[in-house]
LUMDREN-58279 format. One record per atom (N, C-alpha, C): residue number from 1; residue in one letter; chain; atom name; x, y, z. Coordinates in Angstrom, 3 decimals, always signed. Example, Ala and Ser with C-alpha at 12.3 -4.5 7.8 and 13.67 -1.06 7.14 Angstrom:
LUMDREN-58279
REC   num   residuo   cadena   atomo         xx         yy         zz
REC     1         A        A       N    +13.190     -5.690     +7.800
REC     1         A        A      CA    +12.300     -4.500     +7.800
REC     1         A        A       C    +13.200     -3.300     +7.800
REC     2         S        A       N    +12.850     -2.250     +7.080
REC     2         S        A      CA    +13.670     -1.060     +7.140
REC     2         S        A       C    +12.900     +0.030     +7.870
***
This chain:
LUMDREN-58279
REC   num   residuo   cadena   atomo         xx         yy         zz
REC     1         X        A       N    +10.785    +14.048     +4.923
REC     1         X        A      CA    +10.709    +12.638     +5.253
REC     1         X        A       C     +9.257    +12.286     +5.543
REC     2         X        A       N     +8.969    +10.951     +5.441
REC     2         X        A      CA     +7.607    +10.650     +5.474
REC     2         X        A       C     +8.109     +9.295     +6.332
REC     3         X        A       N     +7.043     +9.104     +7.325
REC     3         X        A      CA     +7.264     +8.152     +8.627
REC     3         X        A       C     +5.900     +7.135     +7.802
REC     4         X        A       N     +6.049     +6.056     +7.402
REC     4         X        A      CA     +5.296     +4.959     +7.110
REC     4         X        A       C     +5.432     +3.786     +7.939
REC     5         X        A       N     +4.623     +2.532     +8.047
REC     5         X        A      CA     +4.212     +1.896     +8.333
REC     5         X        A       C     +5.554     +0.630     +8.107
REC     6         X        A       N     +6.086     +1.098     +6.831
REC     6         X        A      CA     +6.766     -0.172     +6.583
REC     6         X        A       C     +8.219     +0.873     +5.987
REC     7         X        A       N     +8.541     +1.736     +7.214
REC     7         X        A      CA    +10.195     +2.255     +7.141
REC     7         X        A       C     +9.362     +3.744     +6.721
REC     8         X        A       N    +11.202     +4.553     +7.278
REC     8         X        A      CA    +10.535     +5.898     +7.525
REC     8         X        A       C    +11.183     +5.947     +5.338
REC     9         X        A       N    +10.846     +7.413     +4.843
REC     9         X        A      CA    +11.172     +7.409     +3.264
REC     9         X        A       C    +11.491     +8.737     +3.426
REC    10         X        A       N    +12.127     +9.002     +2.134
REC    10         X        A      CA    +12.598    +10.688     +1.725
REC    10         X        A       C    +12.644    +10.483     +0.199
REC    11         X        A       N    +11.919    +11.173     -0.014
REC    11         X        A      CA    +12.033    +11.549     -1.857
REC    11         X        A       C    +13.303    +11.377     -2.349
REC    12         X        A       N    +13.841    +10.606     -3.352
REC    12         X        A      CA    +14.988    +10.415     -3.748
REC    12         X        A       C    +15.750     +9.359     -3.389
REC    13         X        A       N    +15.629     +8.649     -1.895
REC    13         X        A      CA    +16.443     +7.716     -0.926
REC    13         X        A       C    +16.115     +6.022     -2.072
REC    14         X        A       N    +16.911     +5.942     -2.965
REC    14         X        A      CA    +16.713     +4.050     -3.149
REC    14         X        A       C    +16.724     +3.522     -2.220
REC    15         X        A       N    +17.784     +3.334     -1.297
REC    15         X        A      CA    +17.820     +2.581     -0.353
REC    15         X        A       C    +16.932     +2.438     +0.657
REC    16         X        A       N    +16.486     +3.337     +1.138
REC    16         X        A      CA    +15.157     +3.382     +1.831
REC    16         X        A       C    +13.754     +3.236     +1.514
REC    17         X        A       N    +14.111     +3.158     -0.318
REC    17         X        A      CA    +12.705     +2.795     -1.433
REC    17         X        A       C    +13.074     +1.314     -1.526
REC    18         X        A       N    +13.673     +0.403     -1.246
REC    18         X        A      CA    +14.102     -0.965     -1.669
REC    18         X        A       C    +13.711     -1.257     -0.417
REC    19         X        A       N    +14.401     -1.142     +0.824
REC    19         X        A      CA    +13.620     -1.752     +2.119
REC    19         X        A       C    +12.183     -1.521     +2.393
REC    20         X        A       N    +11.759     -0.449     +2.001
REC    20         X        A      CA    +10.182     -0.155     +2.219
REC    20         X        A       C     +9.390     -1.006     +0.828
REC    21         X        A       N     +9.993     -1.154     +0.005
REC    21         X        A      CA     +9.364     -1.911     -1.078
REC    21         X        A       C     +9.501     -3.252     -0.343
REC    22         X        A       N    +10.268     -4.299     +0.107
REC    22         X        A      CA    +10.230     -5.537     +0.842
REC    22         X        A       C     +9.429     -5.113     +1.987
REC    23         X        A       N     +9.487     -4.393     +2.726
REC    23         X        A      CA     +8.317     -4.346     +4.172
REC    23         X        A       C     +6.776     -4.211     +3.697
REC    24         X        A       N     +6.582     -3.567     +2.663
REC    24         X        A      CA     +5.449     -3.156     +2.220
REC    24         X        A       C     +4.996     -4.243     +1.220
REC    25         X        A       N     +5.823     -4.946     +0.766
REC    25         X        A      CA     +5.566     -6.253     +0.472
REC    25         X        A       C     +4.890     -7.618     +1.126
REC    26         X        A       N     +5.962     -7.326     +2.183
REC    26         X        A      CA     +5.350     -8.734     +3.205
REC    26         X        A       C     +4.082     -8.021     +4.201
REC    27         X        A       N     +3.306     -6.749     +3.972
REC    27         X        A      CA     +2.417     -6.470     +4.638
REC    27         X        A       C     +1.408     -7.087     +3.672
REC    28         X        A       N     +1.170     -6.766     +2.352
REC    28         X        A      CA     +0.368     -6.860     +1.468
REC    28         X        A       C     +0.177     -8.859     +1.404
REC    29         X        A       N     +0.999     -9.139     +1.938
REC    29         X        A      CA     +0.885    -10.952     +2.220
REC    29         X        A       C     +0.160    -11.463     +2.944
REC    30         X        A       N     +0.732    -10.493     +4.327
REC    30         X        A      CA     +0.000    -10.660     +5.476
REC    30         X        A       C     -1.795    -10.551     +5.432
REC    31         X        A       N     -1.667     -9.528     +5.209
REC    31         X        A      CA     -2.987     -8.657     +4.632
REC    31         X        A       C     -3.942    -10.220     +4.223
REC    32         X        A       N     -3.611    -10.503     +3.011
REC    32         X        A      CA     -3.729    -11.398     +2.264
REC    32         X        A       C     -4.081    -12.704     +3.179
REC    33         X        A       N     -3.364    -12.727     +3.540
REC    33         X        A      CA     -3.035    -14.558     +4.608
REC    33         X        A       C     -4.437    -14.421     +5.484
REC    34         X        A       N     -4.569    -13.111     +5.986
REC    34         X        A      CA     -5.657    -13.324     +7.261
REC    34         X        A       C     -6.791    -13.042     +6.327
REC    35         X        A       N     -7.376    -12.382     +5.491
REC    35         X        A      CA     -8.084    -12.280     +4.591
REC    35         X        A       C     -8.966    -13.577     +4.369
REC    36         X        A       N     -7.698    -14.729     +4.017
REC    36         X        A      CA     -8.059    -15.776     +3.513
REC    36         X        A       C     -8.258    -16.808     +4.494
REC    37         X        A       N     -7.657    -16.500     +6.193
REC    37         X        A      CA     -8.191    -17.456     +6.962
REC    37         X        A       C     -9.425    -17.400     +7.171
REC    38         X        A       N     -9.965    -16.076     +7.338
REC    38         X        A      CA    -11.516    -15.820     +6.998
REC    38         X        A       C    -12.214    -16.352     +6.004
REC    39         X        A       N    -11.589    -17.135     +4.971
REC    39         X        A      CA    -12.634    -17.648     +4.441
REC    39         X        A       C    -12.965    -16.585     +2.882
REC    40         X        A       N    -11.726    -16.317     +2.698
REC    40         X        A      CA    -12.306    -15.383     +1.104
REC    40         X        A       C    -10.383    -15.320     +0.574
REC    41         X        A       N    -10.460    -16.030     -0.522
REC    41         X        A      CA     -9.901    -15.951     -1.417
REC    41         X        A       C     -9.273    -15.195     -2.426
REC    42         X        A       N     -8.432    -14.540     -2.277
REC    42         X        A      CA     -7.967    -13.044     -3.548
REC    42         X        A       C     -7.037    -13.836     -4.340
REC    43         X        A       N     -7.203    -13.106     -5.550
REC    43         X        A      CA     -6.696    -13.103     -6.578
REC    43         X        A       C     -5.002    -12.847     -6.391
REC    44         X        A       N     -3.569    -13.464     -6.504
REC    44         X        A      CA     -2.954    -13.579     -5.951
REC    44         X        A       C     -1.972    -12.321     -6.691
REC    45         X        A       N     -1.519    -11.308     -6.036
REC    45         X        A      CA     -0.359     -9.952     -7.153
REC    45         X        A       C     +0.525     -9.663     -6.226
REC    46         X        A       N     +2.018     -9.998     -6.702
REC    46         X        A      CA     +3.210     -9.555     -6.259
REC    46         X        A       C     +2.957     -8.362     -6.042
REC    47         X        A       N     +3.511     -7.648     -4.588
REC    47         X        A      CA     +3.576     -6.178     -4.892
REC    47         X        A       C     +5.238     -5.793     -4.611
REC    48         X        A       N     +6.203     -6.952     -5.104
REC    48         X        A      CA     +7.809     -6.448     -5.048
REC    48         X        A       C     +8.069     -5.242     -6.516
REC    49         X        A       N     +8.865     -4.960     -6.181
REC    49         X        A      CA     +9.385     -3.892     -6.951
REC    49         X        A       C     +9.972     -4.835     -8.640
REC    50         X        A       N    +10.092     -3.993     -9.226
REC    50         X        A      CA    +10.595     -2.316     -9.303
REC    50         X        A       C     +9.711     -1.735     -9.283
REC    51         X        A       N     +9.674     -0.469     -8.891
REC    51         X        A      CA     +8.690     +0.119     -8.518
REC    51         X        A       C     +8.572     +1.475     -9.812
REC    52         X        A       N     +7.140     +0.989    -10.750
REC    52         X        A      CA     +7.697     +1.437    -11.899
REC    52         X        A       C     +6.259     +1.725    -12.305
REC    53         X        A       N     +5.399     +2.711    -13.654
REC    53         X        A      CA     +4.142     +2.963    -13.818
REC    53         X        A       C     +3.466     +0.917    -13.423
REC    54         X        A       N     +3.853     +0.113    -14.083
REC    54         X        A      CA     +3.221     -1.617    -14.062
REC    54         X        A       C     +3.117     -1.330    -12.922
REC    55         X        A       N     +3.897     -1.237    -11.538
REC    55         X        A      CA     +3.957     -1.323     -9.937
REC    55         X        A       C     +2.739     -0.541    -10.001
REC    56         X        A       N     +3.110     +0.517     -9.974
REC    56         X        A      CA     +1.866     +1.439     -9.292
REC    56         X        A       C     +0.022     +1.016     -9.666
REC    57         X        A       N     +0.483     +0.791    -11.460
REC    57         X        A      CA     -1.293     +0.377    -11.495
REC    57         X        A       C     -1.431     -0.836    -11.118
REC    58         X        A       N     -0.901     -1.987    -10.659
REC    58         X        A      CA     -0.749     -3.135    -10.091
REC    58         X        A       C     -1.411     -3.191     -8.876
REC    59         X        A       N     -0.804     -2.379     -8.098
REC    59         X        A      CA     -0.788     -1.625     -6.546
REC    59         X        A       C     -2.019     -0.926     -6.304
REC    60         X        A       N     -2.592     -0.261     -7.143
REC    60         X        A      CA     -3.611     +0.388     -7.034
REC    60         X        A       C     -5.062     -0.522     -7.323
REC    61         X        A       N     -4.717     -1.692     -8.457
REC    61         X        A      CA     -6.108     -2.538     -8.431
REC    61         X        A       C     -5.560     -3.431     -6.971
REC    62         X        A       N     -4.793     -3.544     -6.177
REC    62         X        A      CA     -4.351     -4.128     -5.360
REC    62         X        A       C     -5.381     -3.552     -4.196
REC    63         X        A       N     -5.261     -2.691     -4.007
REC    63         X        A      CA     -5.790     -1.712     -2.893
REC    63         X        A       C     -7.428     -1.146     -3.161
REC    64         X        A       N     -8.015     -1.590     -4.263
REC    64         X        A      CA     -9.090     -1.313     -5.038
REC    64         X        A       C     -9.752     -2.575     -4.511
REC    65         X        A       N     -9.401     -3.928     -4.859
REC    65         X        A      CA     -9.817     -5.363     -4.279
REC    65         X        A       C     -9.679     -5.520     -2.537
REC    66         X        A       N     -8.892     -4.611     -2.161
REC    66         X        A      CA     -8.785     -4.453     -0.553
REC    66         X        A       C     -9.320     -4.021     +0.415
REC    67         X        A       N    -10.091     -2.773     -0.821
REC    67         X        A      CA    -10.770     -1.936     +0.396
REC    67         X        A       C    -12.235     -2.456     +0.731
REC    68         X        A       N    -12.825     -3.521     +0.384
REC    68         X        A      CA    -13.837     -4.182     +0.846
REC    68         X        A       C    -13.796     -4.912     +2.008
REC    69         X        A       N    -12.248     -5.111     +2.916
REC    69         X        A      CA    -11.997     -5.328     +4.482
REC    69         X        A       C    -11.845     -4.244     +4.866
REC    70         X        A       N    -11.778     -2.581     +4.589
REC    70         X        A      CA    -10.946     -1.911     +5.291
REC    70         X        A       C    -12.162     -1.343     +5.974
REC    71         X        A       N    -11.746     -0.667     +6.624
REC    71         X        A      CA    -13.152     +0.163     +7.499
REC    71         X        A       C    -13.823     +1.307     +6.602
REC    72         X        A       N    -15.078     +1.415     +6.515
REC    72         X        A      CA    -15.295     +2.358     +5.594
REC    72         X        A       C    -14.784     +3.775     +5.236
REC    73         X        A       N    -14.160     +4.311     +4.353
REC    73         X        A      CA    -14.296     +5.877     +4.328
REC    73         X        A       C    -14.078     +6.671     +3.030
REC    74         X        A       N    -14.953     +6.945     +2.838
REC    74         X        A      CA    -15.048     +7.699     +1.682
REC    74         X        A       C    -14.652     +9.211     +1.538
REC    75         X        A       N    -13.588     +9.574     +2.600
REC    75         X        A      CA    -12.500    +10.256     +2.305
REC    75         X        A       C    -11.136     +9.915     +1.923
REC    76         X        A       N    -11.048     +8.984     +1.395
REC    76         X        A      CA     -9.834     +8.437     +1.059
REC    76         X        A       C     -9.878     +7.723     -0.154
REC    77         X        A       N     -9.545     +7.842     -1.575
REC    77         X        A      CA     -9.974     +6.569     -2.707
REC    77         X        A       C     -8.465     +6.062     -2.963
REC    78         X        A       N     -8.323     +4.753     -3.580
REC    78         X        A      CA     -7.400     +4.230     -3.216
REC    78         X        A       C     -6.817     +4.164     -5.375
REC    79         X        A       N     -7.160     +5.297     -5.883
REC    79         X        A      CA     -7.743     +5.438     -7.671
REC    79         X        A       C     -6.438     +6.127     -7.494
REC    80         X        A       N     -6.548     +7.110     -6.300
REC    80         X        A      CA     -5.127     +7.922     -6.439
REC    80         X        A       C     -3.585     +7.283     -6.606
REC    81         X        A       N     -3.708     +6.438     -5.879
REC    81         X        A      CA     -2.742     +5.395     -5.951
REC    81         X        A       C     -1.948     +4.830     -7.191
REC    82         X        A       N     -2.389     +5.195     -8.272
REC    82         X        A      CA     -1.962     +5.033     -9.508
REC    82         X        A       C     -1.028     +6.146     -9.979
REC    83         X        A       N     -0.788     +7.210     -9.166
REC    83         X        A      CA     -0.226     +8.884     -9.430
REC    83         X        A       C     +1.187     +8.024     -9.424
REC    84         X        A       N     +2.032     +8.887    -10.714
REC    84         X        A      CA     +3.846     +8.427    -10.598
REC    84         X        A       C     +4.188     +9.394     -9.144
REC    85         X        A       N     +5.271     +9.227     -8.496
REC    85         X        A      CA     +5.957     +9.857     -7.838
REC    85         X        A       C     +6.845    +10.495     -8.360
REC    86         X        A       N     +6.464    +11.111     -9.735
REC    86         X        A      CA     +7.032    +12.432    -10.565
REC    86         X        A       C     +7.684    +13.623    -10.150
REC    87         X        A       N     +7.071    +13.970     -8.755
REC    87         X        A      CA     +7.834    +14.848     -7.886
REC    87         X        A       C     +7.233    +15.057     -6.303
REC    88         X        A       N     +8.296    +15.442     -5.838
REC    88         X        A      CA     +8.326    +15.572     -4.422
REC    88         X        A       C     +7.013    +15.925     -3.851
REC    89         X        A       N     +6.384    +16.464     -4.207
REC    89         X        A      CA     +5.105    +16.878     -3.770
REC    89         X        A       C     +3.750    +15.687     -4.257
REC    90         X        A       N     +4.252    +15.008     -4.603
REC    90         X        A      CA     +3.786    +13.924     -5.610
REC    90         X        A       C     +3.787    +12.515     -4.618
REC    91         X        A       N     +4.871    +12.519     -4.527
REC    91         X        A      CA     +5.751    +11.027     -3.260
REC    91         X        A       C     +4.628    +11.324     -2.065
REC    92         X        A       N     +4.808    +12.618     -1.420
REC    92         X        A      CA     +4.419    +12.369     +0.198
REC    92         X        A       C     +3.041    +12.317     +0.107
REC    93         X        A       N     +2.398    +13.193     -0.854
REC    93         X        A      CA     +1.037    +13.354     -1.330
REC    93         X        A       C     +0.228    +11.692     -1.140
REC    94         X        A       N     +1.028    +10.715     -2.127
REC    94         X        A      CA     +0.781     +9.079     -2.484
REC    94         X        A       C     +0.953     +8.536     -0.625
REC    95         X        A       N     +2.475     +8.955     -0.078
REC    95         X        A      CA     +2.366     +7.893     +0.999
REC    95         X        A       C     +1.237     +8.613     +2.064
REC    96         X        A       N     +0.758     +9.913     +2.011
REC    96         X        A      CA     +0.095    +10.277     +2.950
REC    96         X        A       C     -1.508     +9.259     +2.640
REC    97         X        A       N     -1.840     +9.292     +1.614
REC    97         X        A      CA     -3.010     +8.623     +1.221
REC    97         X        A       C     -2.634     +7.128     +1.463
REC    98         X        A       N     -2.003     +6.493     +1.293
REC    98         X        A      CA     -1.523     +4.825     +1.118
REC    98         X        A       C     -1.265     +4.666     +2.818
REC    99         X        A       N     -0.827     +5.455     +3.478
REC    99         X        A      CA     -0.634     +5.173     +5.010
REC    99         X        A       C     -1.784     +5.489     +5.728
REC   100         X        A       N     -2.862     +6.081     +5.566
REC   100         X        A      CA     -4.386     +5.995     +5.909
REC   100         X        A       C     -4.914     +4.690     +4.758
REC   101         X        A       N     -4.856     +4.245     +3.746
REC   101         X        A      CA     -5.778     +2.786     +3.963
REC   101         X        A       C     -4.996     +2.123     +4.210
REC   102         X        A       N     -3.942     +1.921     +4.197
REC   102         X        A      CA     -3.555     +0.126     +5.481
REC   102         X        A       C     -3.408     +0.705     +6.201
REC   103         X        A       N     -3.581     +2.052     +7.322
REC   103         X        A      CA     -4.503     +2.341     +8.423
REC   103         X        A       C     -5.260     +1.260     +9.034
REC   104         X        A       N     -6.443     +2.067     +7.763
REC   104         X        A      CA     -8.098     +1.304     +7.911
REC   104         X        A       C     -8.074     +0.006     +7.756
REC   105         X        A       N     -7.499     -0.508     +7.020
REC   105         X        A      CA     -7.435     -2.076     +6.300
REC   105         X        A       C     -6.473     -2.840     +6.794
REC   106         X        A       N     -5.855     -2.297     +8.021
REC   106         X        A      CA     -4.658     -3.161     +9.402
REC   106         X        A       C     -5.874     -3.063    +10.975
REC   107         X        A       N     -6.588     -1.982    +10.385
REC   107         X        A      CA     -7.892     -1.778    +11.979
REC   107         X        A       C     -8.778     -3.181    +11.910
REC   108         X        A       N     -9.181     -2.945    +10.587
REC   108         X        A      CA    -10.439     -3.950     +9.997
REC   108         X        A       C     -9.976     -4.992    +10.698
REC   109         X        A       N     -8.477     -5.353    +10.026
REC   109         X        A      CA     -8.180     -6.916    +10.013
REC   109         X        A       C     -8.081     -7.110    +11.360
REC   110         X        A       N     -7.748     -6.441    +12.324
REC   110         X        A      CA     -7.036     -6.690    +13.815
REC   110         X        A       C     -5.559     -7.036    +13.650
REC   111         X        A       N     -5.006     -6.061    +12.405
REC   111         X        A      CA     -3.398     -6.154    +12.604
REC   111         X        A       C     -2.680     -5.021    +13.042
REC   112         X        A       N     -1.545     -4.689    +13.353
REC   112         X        A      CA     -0.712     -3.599    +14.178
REC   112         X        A       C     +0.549     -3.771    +13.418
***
């Protein structure tokens, strides 16, 4: 199991990939919303499901245009993000990386 930000997940679980796809959705809004009360404008990308190769490289220029709020770190690239969740070692690998930048990029913003 992998404990995320937006619902806990387990390799295989739809049901727990469909609610975390809507939570992880309305973060990427949020994200977005305060972004733009600041005064900067993004380019506007659904990140609802299906969650499919389109999702992922979607998701990944998503998080590519993002990381210019997040706090710096260049231990983390957000390129990986494009990997299928082909296998189990694959899934936790993606959420371990994706749950360190909206980490950094929920610190930046002053969100929790």
């Amino acid at each position: 199991m992998v404990i995320t930000p937006f619902g806990d997940l387990e390799y295989g679980d739809q049901s727990g990939l469909d609610s975390w796809l809507a939570a992880h959705d309305q973060r990427h809004k949020t994200e977005r919303q305060t972004i733009a009360v600041n005064g900067v404008a993004l380019p506007s990308r659904s990140m609802e499901g299906p969650l499919n190769q389109e999702w992922l490289g979607r998701h990944m220029v998503e998080h590519q245009t993002l990381k210019d709020f997040a706090l710096p770190d260049t231990s983390v690239n957000s390129l990986i993000l494009e990997m299928s969740w082909n296998s189990e070692e694959n899934f936790y690998k993606w959420h371990q990386i994706h749950n360190e930048l909206h980490s950094r990029l929920d610190q930046a913003l002053g969100l929790t």
